[in-house]
N, C-alpha and C positions, 0 to 999 in steps of 0.2 A: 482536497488532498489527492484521490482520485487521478484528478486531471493532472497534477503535477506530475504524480510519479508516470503517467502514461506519456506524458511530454519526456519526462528524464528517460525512460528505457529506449524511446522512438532518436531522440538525440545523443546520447550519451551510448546505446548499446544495440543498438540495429533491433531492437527488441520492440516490442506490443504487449497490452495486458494479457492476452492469451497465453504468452509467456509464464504468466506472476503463477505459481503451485502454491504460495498459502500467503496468505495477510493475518498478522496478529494486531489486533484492537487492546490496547490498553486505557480503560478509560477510569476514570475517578469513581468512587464508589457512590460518592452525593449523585454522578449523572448518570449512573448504568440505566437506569430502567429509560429512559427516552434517547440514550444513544444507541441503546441495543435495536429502536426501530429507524430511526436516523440511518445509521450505519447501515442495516440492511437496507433498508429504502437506496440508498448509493449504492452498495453493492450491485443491485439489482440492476442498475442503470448501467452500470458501466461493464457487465460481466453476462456473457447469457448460457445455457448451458449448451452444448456441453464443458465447455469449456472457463466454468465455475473451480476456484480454486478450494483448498482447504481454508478455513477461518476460522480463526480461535479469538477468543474475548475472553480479556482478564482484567476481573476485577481490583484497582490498588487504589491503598489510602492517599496516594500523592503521582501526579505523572512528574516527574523530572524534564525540568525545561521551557521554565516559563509559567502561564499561566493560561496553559491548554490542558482541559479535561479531557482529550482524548491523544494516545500517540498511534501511528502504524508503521507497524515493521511489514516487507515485503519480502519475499523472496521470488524470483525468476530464475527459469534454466531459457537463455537462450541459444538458440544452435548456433554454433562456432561461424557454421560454413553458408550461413543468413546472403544471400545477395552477394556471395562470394567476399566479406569481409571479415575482416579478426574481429573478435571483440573479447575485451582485457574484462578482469573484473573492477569493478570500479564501488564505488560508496555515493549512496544519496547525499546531497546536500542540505541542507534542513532548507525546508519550502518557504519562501519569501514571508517577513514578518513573524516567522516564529522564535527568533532568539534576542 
């Protein structure tokens, strides 16, 4: 998932993950305890500090949308004035195979 949304910022918003200030993990309650190491194991990979966002993991009895134990919301602040281009606010896509 990771990779995708770092593809969508890089294309869609002149942006990078150093951009992303917090990731919320919503994961199913049957898989919290092995995607809470998962999840960080990825984090880890794709984030190094200092430039570590905030992260929040929440527990729910159902993720909406499928039949995915886990969702991630992002958020990014990227600079307006990046490489001298505008950038609009736009909305992720849901990532290939998820709906």
């Amino acid at each position: 998932m990771l990779h995708f949304a770092e593809r969508f910022l890089r294309e869609y918003c002149d942006g990078e993950l150093s951009d992303v200030t917090m990731i919320r993990h919503f994961v199913s309650d049957d898989a919290l305890p092995e995607a809470e190491a998962e999840i960080g194991a990825a984090c880890r990979e794709y984030f190094a500090p200092p430039e570590l966002p905030a992260t929040v993991m929440v527990g729910v009895s159902d993720v909406v949308g499928g039949d995915r134990d886990v969702k991630i919301e992002m958020e990014a602040t990227v600079p307006h004035d990046r490489d001298g281009h505008d950038v609009d606010v736009v909305e992720l896509p849901p990532p290939p195979g998820s709906v």
